[in-house]
C-alpha positions in Angstrom: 0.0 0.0 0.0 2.6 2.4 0.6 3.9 1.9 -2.8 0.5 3.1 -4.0 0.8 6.3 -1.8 3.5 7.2 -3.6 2.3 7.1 -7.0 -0.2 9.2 -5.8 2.1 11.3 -4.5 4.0 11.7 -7.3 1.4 12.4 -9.2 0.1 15.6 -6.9 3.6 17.1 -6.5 4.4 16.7 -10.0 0.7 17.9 -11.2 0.3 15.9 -14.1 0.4 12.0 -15.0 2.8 12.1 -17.7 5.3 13.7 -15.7 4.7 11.3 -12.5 4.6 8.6 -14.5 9.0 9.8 -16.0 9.5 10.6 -12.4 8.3 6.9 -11.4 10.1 5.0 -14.9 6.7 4.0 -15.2 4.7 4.1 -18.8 1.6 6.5 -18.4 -1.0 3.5 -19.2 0.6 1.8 -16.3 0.5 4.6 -13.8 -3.3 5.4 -14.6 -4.4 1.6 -14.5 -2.4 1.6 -11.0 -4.6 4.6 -9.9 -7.2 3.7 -11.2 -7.1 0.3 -8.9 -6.3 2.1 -6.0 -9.6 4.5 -6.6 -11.9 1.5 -7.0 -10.4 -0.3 -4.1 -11.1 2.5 -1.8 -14.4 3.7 -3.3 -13.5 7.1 -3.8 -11.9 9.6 -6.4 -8.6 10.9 -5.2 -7.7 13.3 -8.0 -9.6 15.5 -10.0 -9.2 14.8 -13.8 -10.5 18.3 -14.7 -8.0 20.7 -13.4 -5.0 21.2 -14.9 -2.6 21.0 -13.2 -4.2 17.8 -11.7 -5.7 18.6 -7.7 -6.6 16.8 -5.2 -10.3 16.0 -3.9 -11.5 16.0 -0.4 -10.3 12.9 -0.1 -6.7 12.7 -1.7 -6.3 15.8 0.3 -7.2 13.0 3.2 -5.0 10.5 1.4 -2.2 12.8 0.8 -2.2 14.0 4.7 -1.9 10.1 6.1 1.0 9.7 3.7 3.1 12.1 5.1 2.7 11.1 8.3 3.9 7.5 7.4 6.5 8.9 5.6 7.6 10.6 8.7 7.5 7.8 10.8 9.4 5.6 7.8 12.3 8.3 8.6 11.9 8.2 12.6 12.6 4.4 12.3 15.0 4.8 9.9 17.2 7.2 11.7 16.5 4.8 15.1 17.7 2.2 13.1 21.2 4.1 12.0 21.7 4.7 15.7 22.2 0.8 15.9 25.1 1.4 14.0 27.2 3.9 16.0 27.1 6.6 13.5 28.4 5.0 10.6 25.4 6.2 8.6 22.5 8.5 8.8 21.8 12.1 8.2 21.4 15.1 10.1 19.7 18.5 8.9 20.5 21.8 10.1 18.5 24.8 9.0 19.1 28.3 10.0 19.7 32.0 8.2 22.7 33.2 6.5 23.9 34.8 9.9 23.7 31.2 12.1 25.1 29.3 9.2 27.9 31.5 8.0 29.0 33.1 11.0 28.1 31.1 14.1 28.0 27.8 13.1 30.4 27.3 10.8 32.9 25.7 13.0 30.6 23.2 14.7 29.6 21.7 11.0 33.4 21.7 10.4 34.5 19.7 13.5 30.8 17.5 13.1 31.8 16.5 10.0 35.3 15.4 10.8 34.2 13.3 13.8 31.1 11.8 11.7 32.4 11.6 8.8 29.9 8.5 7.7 26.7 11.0 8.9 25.2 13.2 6.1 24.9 17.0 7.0 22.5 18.9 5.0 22.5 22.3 5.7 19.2 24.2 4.6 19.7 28.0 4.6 16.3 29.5 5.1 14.8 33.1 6.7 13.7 32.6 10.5 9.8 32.1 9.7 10.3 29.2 8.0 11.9 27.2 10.7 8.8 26.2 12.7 7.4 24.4 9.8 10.7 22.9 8.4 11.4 21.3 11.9 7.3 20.1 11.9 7.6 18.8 8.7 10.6 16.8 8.8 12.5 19.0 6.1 15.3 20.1 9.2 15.6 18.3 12.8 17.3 21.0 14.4 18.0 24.9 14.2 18.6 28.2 16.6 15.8 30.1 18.0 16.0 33.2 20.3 12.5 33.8 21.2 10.6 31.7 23.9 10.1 27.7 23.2 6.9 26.5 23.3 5.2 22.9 22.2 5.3 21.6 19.7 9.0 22.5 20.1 11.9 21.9 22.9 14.8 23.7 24.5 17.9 21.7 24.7 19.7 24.7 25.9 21.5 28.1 25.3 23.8 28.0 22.4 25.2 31.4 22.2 24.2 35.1 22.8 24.6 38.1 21.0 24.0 41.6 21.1 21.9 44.1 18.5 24.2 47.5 17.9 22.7 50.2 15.1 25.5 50.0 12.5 25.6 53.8 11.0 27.0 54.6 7.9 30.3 57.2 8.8 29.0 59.9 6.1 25.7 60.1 8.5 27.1 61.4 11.6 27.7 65.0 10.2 24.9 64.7 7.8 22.3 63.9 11.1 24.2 65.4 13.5 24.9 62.3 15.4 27.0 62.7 18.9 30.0 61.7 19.0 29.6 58.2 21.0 30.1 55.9 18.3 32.3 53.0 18.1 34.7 51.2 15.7 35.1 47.4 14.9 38.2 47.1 16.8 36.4 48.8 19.6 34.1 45.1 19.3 36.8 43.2 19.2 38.7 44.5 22.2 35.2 44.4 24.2 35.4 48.0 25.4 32.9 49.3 23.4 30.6 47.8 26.6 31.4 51.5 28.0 30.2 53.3 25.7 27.5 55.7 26.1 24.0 55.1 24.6 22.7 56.6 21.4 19.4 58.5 22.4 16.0 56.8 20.8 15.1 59.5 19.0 17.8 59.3 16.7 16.6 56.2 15.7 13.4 58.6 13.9 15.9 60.7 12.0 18.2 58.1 10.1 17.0 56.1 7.2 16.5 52.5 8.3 17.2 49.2 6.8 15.1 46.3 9.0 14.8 42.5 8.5 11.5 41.5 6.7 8.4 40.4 9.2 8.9 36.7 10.3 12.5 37.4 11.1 13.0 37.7 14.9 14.9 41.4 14.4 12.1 42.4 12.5 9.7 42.2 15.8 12.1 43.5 18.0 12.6 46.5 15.8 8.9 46.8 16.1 8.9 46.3 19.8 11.4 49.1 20.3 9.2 51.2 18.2 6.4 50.5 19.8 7.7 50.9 23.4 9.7 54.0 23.2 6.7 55.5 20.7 9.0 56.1 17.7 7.6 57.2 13.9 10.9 55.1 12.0 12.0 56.1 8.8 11.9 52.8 7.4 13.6 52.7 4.0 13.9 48.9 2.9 13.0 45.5 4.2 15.1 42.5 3.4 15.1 39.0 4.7 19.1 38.1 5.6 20.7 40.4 8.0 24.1 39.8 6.6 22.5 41.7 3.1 21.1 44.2 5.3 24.7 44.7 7.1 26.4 45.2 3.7 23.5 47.2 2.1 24.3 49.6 5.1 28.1 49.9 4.6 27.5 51.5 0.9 25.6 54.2 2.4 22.0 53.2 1.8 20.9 53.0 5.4 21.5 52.1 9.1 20.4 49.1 10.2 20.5 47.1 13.4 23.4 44.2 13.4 25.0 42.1 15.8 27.9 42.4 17.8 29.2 39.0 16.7 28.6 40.2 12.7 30.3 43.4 12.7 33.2 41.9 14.5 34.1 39.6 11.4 32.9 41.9 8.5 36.1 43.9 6.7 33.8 47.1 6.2 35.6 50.2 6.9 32.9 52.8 6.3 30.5 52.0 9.2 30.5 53.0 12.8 28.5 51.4 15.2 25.7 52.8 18.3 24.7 51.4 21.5 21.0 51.2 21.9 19.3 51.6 24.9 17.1 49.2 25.1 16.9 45.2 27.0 15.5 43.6 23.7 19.2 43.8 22.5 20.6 40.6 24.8 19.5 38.1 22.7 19.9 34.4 23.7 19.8 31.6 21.3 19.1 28.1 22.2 18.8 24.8 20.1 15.1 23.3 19.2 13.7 20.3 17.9 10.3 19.5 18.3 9.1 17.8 21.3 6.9 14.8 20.3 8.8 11.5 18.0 12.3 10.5 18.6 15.5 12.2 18.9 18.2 10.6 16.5 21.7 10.0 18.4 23.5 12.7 15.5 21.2 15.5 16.6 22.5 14.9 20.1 26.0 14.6 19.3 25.7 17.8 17.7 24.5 19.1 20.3 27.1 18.6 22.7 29.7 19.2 20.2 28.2 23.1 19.2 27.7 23.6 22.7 31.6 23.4 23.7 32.5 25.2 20.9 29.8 28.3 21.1 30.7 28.3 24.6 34.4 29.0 24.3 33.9 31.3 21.9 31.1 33.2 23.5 33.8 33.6 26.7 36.1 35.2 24.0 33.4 38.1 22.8 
């Protein structure tokens, strides 16, 4: 039966039977007559004929839904199954944005992969509003979220921290009349920028702005600080990945709110950088899986492994 499913399947991603059917190395007679079976044995049409692209009825809709949940159970027993063999196979997917992947993770996949060489990593870049549903779904088994953890979804702990700094383009401070409180990226890497003065909220009102995109976790605490402090922001451009909104900033388009961790490894000369006065800038990021089906040995080793290295790093900001 499960073989059926997936002709099925096929046939609703791929919207068509002649294009299941070269998917499936199966002539289109052959798929139809299969269907076709599989209709009368149920007592019930699963696909509607008269749409094009083919769609589902009530009931494939029904049929479709059961099928991904044995499919997702075919992959918890399959990765309970590679646990059996120490790690010498199975897979392990990461998703996160360009920030976690590129600049905060990148040595953890590096010293995974070396120890577990035999375990697949696929690493799925994707923005922040998308994770929920990837983890859900089964497309990614772990990622890094900063707001609070809820069900479906569990903690397994803090992974890192970081902290949200306006990054200014150097041509606005005369142009906006910005004090003199600003900080370079050496100033970040030498940690005493932590003594720096405040830029006042209102500035914030008088500088173009770049933000993250809703669904990011930046773009609601930009929001937030609005909202709290009762500021009218000059909002210039939305964009999705906060490394794109970091460099879009250093040619002079905007400020934006970054990280301390990003501006520390960026080679941009042209930006300064602002305190902001505000708690939503300690942000805490902690690793999530959901909390219901079964946790596969790799996600745990990677666990441990990110968590040593985050954490000596995190003593070194």
């Amino acid at each position: 039966m499960y073989n059926e499913m997936i002709y099925i399947y096929t046939i609703y991603e791929e919207g068509s039977f002649s294009k299941a059917a070269k998917k499936l190395y199966l002539t289109q007679s052959a798929l139809s007559m299969a269907v076709q079976r599989i209709e009368n044995n149920l007592n019930t049409i699963l696909l509607d004929r008269t749409k094009r692209p083919l769609s589902l009825t009530l009931a494939g809709e029904a049929y479709i839904k059961k099928y991904l949940e044995i499919s997702r159970l075919e992959k918890e027993l399959l990765k309970e199954l590679d646990d059996l063999s120490n790690l010498n196979k199975g897979e392990l997917s990461f998703g996160g944005s360009q920030y976690i992947l590129s600049y905060i993770l990148l040595p953890v996949f590096y010293v995974f992969k070396k120890k577990y060489p035999h375990i697949k990593l696929n690493i799925i870049e994707c923005s922040s509003d998308l994770l929920n549903s990837y983890i859900l779904n089964g497309t990614i088994d772990i990622c890094l979220k900063s707001e609070k953890i809820k069900d479906p979804f569990i903690n397994h702990g803090l992974a890192f921290r970081d902290t949200l700094i306006l990054a200014v383009p150097k041509a606005f401070i005369e142009l906006f009349n910005l004090p003199k409180i600003y900080f370079t990226k050496e100033k970040l890497l030498d940690s005493t920028y932590l003594s720096f003065k405040n830029l006042p909220l209102e500035y914030l009102e008088k500088l173009p702005l770049i933000i993250l995109s809703k669904g990011n976790n930046l773009y609601e605490i930009t929001k937030k600080i609005a909202t709290e402090h009762n500021l009218n922001l000059n909002i210039i451009l939305e964009i999705s990945q906060l490394v794109t909104a970091l460099h879009l900033s250093s040619v002079g388009l905007g400020a934006t709110l970054t990280t301390n961790i990003l501006a520390s490894k960026t080679f941009d000369n042209d930006l300064v950088y602002y305190k902001i006065d505000s708690l939503l800038t300690d942000r805490k990021f902690y690793f999530v899986t959901k909390s219901k089906g079964y946790l596969p040995k790799a996600t745990l080793k990677f666990i441990e492994i990110a968590q040593d290295i985050l954490n000596s790093n995190n003593r070194m900001l």
